[in-house]
C-alpha positions in Angstrom: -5.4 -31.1 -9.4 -8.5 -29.1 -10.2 -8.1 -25.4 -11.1 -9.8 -22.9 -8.8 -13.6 -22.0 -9.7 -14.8 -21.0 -6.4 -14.8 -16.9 -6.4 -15.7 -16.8 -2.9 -12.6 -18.8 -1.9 -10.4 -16.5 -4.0 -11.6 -13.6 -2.0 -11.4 -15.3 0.9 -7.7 -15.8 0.3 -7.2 -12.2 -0.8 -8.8 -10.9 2.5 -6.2 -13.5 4.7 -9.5 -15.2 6.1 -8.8 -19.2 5.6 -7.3 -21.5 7.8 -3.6 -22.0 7.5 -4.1 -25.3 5.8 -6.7 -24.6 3.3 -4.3 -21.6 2.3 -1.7 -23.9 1.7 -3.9 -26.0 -0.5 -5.3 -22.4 -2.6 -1.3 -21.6 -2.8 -0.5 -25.0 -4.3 -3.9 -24.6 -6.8 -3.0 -21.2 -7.9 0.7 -22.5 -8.9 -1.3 -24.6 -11.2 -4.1 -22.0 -12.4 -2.5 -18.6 -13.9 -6.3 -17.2 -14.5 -7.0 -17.4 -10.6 -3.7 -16.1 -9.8 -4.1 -13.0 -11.9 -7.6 -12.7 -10.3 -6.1 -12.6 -7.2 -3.7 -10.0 -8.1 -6.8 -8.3 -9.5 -8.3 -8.4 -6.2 -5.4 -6.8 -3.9 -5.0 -4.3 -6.3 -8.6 -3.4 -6.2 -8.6 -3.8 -2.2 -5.8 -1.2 -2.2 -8.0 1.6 -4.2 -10.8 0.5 -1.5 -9.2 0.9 1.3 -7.3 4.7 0.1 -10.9 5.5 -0.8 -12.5 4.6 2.1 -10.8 4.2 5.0 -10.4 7.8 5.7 -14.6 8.1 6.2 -13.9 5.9 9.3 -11.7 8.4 11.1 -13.2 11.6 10.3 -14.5 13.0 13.8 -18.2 13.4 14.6 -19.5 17.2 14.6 -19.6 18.4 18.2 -23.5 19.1 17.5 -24.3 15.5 16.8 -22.0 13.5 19.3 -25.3 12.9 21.7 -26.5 10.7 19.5 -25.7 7.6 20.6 -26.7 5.6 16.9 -25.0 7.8 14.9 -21.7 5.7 14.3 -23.7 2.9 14.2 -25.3 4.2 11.6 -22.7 5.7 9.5 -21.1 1.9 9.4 -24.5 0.7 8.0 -24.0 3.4 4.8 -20.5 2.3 4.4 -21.0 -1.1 4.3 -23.1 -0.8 1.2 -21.0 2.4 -0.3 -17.7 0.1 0.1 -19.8 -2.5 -2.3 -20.9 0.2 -4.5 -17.5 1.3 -4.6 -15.9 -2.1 -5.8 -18.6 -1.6 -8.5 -17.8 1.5 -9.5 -13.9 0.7 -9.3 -14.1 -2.2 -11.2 -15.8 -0.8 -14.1 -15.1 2.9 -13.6 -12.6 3.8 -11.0 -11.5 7.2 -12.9 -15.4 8.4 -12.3 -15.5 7.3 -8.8 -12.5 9.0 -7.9 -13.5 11.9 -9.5 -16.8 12.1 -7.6 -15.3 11.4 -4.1 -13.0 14.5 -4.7 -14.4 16.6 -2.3 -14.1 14.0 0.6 -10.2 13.1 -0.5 -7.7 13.7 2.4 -4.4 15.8 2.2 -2.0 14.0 0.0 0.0 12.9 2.8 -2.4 11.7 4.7 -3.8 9.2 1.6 -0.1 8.4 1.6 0.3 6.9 5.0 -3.7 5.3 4.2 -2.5 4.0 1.2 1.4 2.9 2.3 0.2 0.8 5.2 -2.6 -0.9 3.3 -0.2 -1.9 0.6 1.9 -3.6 3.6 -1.1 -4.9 5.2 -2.1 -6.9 2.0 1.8 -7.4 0.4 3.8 -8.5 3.5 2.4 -11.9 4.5 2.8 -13.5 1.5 5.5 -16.1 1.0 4.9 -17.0 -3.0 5.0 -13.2 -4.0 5.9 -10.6 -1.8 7.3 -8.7 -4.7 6.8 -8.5 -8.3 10.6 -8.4 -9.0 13.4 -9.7 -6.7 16.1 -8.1 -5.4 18.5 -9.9 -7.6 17.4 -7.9 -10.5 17.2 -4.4 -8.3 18.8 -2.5 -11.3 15.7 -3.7 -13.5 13.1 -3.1 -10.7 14.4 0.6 -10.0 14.6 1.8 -13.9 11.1 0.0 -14.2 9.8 1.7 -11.7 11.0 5.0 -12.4 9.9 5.0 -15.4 6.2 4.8 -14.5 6.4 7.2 -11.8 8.3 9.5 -14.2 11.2 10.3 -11.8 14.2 8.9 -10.5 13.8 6.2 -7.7 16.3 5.0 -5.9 16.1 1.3 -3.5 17.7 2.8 -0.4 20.2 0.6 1.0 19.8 -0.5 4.6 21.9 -2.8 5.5 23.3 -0.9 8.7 19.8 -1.0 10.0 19.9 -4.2 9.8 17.4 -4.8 6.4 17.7 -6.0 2.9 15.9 -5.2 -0.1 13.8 -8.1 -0.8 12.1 -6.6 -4.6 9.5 -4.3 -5.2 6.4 -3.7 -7.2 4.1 -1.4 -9.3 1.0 -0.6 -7.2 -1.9 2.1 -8.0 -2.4 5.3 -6.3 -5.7 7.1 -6.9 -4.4 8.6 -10.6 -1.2 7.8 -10.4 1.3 4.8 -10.2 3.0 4.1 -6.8 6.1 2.1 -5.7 6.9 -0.5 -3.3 10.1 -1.6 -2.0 10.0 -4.4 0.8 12.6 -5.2 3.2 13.4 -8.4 5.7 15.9 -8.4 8.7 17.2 -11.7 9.7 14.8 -12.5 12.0 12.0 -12.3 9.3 10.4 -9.3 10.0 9.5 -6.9 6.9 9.4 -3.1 6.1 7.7 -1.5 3.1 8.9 1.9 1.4 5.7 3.5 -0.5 6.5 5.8 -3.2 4.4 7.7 -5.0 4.6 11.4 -7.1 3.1 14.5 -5.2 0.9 16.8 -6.8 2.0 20.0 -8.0 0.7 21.5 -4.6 1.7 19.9 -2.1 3.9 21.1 0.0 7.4 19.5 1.2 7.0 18.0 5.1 9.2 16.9 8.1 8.6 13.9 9.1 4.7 12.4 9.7 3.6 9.4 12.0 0.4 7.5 11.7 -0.5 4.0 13.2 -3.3 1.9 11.9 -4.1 -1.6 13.3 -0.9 -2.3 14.6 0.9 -1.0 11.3 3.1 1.9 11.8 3.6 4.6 9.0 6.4 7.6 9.0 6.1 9.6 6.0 6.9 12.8 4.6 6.6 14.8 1.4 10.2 16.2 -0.3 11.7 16.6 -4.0 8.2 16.2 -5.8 7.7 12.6 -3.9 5.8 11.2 -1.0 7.6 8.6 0.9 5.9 6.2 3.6 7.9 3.6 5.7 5.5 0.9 7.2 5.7 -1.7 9.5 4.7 -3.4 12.2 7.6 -1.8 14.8 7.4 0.2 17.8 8.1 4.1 17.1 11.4 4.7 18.2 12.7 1.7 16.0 10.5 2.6 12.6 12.0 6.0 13.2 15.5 5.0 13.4 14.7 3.3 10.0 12.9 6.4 8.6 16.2 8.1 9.3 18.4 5.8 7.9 16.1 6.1 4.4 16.1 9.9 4.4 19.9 10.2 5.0 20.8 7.5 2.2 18.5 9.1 -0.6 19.5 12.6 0.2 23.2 11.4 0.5 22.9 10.0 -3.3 21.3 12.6 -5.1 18.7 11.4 -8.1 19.9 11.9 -11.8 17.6 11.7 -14.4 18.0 8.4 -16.3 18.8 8.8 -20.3 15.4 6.6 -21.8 
């Protein structure tokens, strides 16, 4: 079995646009081919800081003044298609600077939140090899781990009576900071992911938030020097029910710091 060579079938692979089979096939090659697998990672990771960065352009509204003309969308989707290349330039090599020049144009921190929570579940749910960095078997690892680079106490809310289980988690970026994921499956397969990431010193706790973004539902809210997104792929009422069940267990088990 040949290792993989062909970049454009990595990022193919990355952006979920092969045929079922010839995804099997790249899933079986990168088993075999730790270099391409890392590149992948690389790749999702790097997906995730484009899409926080850019996604909100797309839904900012058009001025009143300019809405008669009828090419302007069209045109503003012909200058991000080459600023989202730029972009992956400027990330690769210097994401720090390209961060720092889009300041102006950043949303309110929720709002990147729910932006960044369901594009982490859009990229991190489908996969069947590694969904999570580590399992749920070693949750007491995964939760110190990932408190520690957040630099606050996390906790894996249980959520069992809403039917889920914790299936792992992972380390994900978030602009400047690090981010946490936690996924969860019910029986019948379906997945949730719990976003996590620190708040900046002024933002301000929230009630809940909703957002919906291609089909992917997002409840978030801001509290104890954390933002916290719930994402999936569920009709309101039910995601809510969820969102509830997280609130209640975290605020029911307070956080203590952990001795390092």
């Amino acid at each position: 079995m040949n290792p993989l060579s062909n970049e454009e079938q990595l990022h193919a692979y990355v952006d979920d646009a092969l045929a079922p089979a010839e995804r099997a096939q790249v899933e079986m090659r990168l088993r075999a081919d730790p270099d391409a697998a890392h590149r992948v990672e690389a790749y999702r990771r790097l997906n995730l800081l484009l899409r926080a960065a850019l996604d909100p352009l797309l839904e900012e509204p058009v001025p009143e003044r300019l809405q008669h003309l009828p090419t302007l969308r069209a045109r503003r989707t012909s200058w991000l298609r080459p600023a989202a290349f730029a972009a992956s330039l400027l990330l690769a090599g210097a994401a720090g600077w390209f961060l720092r020049g889009a300041a102006d144009s950043r949303p309110a921190f929720g709002d990147a939140l729910a932006v960044q929570a369901a594009a982490a579940y859009r990229v991190y749910t489908p996969e069947v090899l590694h969904p999570v960095e580590v399992g749920a078997q070693q949750e007491e690892h995964l939760v110190s781990w990932l408190s520690k680079r957040l630099g606050a106490p996390l906790r894996a809310p249980y959520l069992g009576d809403a039917g889920y289980r914790l299936v792992g988690g992972r380390l994900l970026p978030a602009e400047e900071r690090a981010a946490a994921q936690f996924m969860y499956e019910d029986v019948r397969g379906r997945r949730l992911t719990l976003y996590v990431a620190g708040s900046p010193e002024q933002a301000r706790e929230t009630s809940f938030r909703y957002a919906e973004q291609n089909g992917v539902s997002t409840f978030y809210w801001i509290e104890g020097g954390l933002g916290y997104a719930l994402s999936g792929e569920l009709a309101r009422e039910e995601l809510l029910k969820v969102a509830e069940a997280v609130y209640r267990d975290i605020a029911m088990r307070p956080q203590k710091p952990r001795s390092q």
